[in-house]
N, C-alpha and C positions, 0 to 999 in steps of 0.2 A: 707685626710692628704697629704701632699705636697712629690711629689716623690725627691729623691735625684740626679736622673739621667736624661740625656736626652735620652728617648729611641729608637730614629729614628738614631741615634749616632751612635749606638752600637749594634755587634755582639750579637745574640740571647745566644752562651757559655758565653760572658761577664754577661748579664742579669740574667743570671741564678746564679751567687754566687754575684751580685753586688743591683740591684735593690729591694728598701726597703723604707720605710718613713726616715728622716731626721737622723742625731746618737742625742743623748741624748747629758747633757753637759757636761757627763763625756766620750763621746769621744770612747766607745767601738768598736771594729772591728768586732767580731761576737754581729748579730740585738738580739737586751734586750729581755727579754721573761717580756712583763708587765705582774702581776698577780691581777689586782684590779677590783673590778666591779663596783665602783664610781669615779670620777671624780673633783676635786677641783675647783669651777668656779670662775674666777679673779673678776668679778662681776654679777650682779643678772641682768643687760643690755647685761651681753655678755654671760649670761646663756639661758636665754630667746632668742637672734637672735641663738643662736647654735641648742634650740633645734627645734624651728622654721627652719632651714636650711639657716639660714641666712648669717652665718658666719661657718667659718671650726673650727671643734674644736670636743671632744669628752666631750660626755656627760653621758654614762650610760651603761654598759657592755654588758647590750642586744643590742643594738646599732653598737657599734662599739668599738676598740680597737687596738693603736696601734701597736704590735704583726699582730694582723689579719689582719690591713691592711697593711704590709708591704707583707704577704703570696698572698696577692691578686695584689697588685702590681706589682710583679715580676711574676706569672703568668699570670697574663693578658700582661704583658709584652713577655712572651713567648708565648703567644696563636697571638699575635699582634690583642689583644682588645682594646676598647679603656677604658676599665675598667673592672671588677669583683667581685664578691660578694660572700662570702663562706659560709657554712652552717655545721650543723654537722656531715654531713653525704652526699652519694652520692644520697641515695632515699631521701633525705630532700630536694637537691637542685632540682632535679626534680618534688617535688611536691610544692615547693616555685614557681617556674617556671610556672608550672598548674596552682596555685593559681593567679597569677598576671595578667596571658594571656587570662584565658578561663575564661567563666561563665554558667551559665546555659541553656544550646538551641545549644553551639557552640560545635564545630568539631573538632575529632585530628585524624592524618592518622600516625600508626607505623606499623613495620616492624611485622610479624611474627615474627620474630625466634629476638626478642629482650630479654631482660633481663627476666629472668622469675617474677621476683619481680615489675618489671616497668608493664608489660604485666596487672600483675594483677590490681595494684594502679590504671593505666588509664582504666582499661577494665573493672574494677569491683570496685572497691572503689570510684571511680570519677564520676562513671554512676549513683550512688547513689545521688548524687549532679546534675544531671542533664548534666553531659557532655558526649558528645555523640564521641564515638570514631570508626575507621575501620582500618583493620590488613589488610597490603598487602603484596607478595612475597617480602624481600629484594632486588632480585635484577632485578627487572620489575619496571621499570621508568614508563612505560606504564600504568600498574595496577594502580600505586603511582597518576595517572595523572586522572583515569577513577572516583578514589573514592576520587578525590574534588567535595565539594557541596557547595552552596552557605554561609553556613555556618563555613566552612571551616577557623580553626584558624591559626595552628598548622601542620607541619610536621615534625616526631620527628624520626632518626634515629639514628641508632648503626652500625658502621663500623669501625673495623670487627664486628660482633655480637659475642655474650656469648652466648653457646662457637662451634657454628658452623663454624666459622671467613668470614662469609659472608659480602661482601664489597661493598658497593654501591655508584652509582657515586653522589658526592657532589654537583658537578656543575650542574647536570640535575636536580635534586630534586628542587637545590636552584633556577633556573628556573622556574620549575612546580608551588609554593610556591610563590613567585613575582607574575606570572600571574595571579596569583588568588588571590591577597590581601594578602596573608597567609607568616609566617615565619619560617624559616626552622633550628629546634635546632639538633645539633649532640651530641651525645654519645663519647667523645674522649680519654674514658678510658684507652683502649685498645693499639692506638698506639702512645698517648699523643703529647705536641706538639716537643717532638724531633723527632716523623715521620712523622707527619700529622698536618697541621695547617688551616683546616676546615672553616675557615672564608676568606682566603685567595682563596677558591672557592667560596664563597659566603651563605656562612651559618651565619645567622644572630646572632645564642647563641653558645658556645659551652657548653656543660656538664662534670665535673668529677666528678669521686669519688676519692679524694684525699686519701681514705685509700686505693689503688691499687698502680700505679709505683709514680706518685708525693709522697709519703712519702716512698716507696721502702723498708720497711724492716719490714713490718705488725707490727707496734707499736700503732699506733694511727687508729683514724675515722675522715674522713672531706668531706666535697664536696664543691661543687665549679659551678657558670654561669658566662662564660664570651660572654660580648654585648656589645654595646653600650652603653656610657653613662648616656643617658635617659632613659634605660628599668632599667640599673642600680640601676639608683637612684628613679626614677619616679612610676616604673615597680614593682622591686623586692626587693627593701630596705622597702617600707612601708609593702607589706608582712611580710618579715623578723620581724620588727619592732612589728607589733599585733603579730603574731606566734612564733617568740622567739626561731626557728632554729638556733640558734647561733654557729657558732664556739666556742668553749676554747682554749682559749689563749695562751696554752700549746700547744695541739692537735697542730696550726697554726706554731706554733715556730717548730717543727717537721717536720711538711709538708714544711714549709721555707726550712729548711735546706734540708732537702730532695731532693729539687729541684736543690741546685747546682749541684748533682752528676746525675742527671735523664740522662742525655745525653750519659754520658760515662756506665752506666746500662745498657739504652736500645740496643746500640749501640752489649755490651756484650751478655747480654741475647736472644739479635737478632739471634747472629751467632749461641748460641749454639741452640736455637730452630730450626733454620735451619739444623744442622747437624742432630740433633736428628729427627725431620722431612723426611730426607733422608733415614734415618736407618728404622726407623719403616715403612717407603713405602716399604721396601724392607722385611719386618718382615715375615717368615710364618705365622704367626698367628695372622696378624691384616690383615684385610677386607678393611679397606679407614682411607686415615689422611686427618684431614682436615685442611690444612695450606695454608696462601695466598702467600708465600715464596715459592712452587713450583709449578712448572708449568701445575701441572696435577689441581689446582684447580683454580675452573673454570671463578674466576675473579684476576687472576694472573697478567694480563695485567696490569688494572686497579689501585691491588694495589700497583704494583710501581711504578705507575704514580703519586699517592694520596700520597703513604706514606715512598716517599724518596728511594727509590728504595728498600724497608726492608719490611720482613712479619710481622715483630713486634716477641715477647717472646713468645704468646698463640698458644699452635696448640690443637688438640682434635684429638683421632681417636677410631677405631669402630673395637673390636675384633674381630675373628670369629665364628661363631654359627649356630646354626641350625633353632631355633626360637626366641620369646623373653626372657623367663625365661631362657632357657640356654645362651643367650647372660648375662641376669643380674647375674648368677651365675661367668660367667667368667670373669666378670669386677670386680666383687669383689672378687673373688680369687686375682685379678692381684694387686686390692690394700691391698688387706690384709697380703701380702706378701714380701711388701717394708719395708726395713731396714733402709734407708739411707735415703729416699724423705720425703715427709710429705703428708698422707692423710688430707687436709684441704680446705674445701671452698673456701676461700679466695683468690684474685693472686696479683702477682705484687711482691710477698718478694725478697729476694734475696736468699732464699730457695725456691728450686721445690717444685711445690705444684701440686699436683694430686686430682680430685674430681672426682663424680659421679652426674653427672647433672639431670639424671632424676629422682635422687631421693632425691636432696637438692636444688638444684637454680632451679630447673624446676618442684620439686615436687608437689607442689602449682597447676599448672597448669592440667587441664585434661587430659585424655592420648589422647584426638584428637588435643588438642593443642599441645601437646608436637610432635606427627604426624608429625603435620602442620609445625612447627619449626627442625623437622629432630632428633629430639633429642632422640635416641634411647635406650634400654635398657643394650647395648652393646657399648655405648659412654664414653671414658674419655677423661676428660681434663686436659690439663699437663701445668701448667704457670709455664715457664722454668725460673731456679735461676742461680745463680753465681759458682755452683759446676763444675769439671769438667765433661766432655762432657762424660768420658770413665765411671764414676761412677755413672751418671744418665742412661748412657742405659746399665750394668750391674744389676743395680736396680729392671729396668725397666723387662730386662731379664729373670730374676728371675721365675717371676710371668707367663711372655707369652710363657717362654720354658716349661712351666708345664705344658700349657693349654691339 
């Protein structure tokens, strides 16, 4: 569908409350939420080249939808793709992604300490299917380099990662990834494209889960690849198409709107994860934080260079303790004890959200992979909200002054 703007124009703030498909002929200022899953065809010639690809035009709600593609439009337009494609979900788009690129015999090289959920899908649900994949330290370019093989499709990273905020260089990878035939997709959940714009280093897809900071207030589920045009349409639309990963056209109108405010969010959520960050380095009773926003960790450099000079909202850190069980004992005291945050998986709201990794987004995994990934018994992760700064480490207080 035909975008409304020119976006080489225009300010990436502009793009974000402007770019959209066409207005309707009643001329609305906030983009229509269409609710239909059929299409009316002017004729059975211009139904036929549409659904052939012949001609633009919408044909069938699995397909496509005006709604959705306005949501994709103005993201790609903030990732500076030259198009995008959304999906229900953020594990849907990455195994849309799988499904399009890899087959059977071929290779994908990810990070350790990646999503616990992603870990599994390529490590053990895709292996099933014959693709073969190898886990390498995040941030060893080296390593990343040693475990290409001839078959080599794919290099698929998360920077920062969930939820150790381990950050890896885009531009070495996407290097590594070229010389060997191979393309290299990012993970851009974390510090979206108001701090990091991943292609712009040369990463050929990027990844969201549009229900994290693109929809910003945990209402909805979406996800999202932006690429080039041709993997686009050629690549990941005919997946889309048999598999039937669809966005709702609701979901999209959320995640839309969502995205005009993303900027001025992260920007907020930024600061106060940083302060909060400071505080708990300094906490008797926490052990290590791990944030890319201070200088004690250990690709600090790096991610101001990547991601606009900002740690991004997420930090994690690792109480104190004696072994493992009493470390898991005092991470759940610490959340069992909050009043004001929210114990909940999920990040990105505009509510703190506090979880326990090793025993929800990493529990899946074995306890040498959770190891291997640093994810401890004695780890929380804190995706800082919109609250103030003095009420979340009061909160937070609570729980680690009792320890």
């Amino acid at each position: 569908m035909t975008a409304k703007l020119i976006t080489d124009k225009l300010h990436r703030d502009t793009l974000a409350v402007r770019q959209a498909v066409e207005r309707s002929q009643y001329g609305e200022n906030s983009e229509a939420l269409f609710l239909t899953s059929g299409y009316v065809q002017p004729s059975a010639e211009a139904s036929a080249r549409r659904f052939a690809g012949d001609e633009d035009g919408f044909t069938y709600g699995r397909y496509g939808n005006p709604t959705v593609a306005s949501f994709e439009q103005r993201l790609a337009a903030l990732e500076g793709a030259e198009a995008a494609i959304s999906t229900a979900s953020g594990m849907s788009a990455i195994l849309m992604m799988c499904m399009g690129l890899l087959k059977a015999g071929d290779h994908v090289i990810c990070s350790h300490s990646m999503f616990g959920s992603t870990i599994k899908l390529i490590g053990s649900d895709l292996a099933k299917f014959g693709v073969q994949s190898s886990f390498v330290p995040q941030t060893d370019a080296t390593a990343w380099k040693a475990a290409i093989r001839p078959n080599t499709k794919l290099l698929f990273a998360e920077t920062p990662t969930n939820p150790m905020t381990d950050v890896c260089d885009i531009r070495a990878l996407a290097d590594i990834a070229h010389a060997s035939g191979a393309l290299l997709a990012v993970d851009n959940c974390f510090a979206t494209p108001a701090l990091q714009r991943p292609m712009a280093l040369g990463a050929d897809i990027v990844m969201h889960s549009g229900t994290k900071y693109l929809d910003g207030q945990g209402r909805v589920m979406a996800g999202a690849l932006c690429a080039s045009h041709d993997l686009v349409t050629q690549t990941f639309l005919p997946v889309l198409k048999s598999a039937g990963m669809t966005l709702a056209p609701f979901n999209a109108w959320v995640v839309l709107k969502g995205l005009e405010t993303l900027d001025i969010r992260m920007q907020a959520q930024s600061a106060r994860a940083l302060a909060l960050a400071q505080w708990l380095q300094e906490h008797p009773a926490v052990a290590r934080v791990h944030y890319p926003g201070l200088p004690s960790h250990p690709q600090h450099a790096l991610a101001m260079a990547q991601q606009s000079n900002c740690g991004g909202a997420v930090l994690s850190f690792e109480v104190k303790a004696a072994d493992a069980d009493v470390a898991r004992q005092r991470a759940f005291h610490v959340l069992d004890t909050l009043q004001t945050l929210s114990l909940s998986t999920n990040l990105g709201d505009t509510k703190t959200l506090l979880a326990h990794p090793a025993s929800t987004s990493h529990g899946r995994l074995t306890p040498a992979q959770r190891e291997i990934a640093g994810v401890s018994q004695g780890l929380i992760r804190v995706a800082v909200g919109l609250e103030h700064i003095a009420d979340i480490q009061a909160d937070l207080d609570r729980g680690l002054f009792s320890l």
